[in-house]
C-alpha positions in Angstrom: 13.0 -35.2 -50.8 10.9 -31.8 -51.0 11.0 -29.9 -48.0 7.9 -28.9 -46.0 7.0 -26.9 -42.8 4.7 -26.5 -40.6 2.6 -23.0 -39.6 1.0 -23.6 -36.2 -1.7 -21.1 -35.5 -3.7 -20.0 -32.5 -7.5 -18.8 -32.2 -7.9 -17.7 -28.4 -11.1 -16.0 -27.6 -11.7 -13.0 -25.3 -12.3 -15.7 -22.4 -9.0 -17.0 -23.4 -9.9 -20.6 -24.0 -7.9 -21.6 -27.0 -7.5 -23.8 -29.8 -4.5 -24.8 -31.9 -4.2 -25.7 -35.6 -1.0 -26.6 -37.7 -1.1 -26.9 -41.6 2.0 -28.3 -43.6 3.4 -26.5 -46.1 5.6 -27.7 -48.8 8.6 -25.6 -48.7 10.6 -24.1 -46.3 10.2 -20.6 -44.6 13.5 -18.6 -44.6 13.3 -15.6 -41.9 12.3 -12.7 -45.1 9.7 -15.6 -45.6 7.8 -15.2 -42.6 8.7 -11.3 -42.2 6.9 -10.9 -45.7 3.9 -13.0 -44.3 3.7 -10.5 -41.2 4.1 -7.8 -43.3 0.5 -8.4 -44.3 -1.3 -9.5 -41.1 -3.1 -7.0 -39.1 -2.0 -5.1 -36.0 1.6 -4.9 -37.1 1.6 -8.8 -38.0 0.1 -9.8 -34.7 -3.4 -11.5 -36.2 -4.9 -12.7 -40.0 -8.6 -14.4 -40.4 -8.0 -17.9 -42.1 -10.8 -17.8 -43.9 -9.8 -14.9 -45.7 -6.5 -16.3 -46.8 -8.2 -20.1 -47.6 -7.0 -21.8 -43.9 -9.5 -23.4 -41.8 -10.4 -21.5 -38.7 -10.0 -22.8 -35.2 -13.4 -21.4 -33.9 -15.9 -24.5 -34.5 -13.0 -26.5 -32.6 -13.9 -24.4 -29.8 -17.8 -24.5 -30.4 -17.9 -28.3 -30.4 -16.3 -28.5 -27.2 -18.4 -25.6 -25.4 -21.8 -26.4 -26.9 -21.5 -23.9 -29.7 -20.5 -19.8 -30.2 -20.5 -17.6 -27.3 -20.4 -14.1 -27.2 -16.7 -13.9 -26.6 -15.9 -15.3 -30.4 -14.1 -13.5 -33.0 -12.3 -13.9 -35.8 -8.9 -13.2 -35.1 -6.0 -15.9 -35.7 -2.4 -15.6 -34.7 0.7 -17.8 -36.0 2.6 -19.4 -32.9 5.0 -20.1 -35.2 6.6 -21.9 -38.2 8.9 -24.4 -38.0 10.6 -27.3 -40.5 8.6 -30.3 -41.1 9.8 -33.4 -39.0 8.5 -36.7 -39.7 5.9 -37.3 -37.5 4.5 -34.0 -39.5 4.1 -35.3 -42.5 1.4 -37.2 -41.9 -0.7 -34.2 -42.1 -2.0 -33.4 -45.5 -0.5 -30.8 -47.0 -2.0 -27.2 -47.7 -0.2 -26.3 -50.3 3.4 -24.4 -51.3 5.3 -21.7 -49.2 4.7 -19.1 -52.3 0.9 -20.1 -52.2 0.5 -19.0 -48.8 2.5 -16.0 -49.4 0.6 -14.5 -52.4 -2.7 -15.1 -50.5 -1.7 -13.0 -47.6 -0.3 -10.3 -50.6 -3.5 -10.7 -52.5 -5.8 -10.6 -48.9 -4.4 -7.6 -48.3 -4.5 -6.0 -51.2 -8.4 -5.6 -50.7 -8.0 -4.6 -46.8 -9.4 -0.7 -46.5 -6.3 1.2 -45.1 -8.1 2.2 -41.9 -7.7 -1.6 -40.7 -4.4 -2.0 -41.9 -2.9 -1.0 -38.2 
């Protein structure tokens, strides 16, 4: 059997109403892993925008609850964290491979201007 994880990330507005999202991954994360995917978030691997590494964002979750955008929205994500499949998880689809998710967040931030690279 292949193994698979989960990423479970966070959108929280200025407000500070949040939603949650998890995607599986097939793969497992080793700790370089997930140091190697900080490594190329912003603010010292705090936050990444989904969209820009092909993850849904959390924001429209928020939207249809609260009757649409509000003027505390963003676009800032962070990963809660990441964590071995188990089997209730695999029920969600899967996203794709632990080295796809890597090389977006190398190639996403390979076209990041160095002033927002904090």
């Amino acid at each position: 059997m292949k193994g698979y994880s989960v990423v479970e990330y966070l959108y929280r507005d200025a407000s500070n109403y949040k939603e949650y999202g998890e995607i599986l991954i097939e793969g497992v994360f080793s700790d370089t892993d997930v140091q190697r995917i900080r490594k190329y978030m912003y603010d010292k691997g705090q936050f990444f925008i989904p969209e820009e590494i092909g993850i849904q964002p959390l924001q429209p979750k928020l939207w249809a609850k609260y009757n649409g955008p509000a003027e505390d929205d963003h676009q800032w994500h962070s990963i809660e964290c990441i964590h071995i499949a188990k089997q209730e998880d695999l029920q969600l689809q899967v996203w794709g491979t632990k080295q796809q998710l890597i090389k977006n967040f190398q190639n996403n931030w390979k076209h990041i201007p160095e002033y927002l690279k904090l």
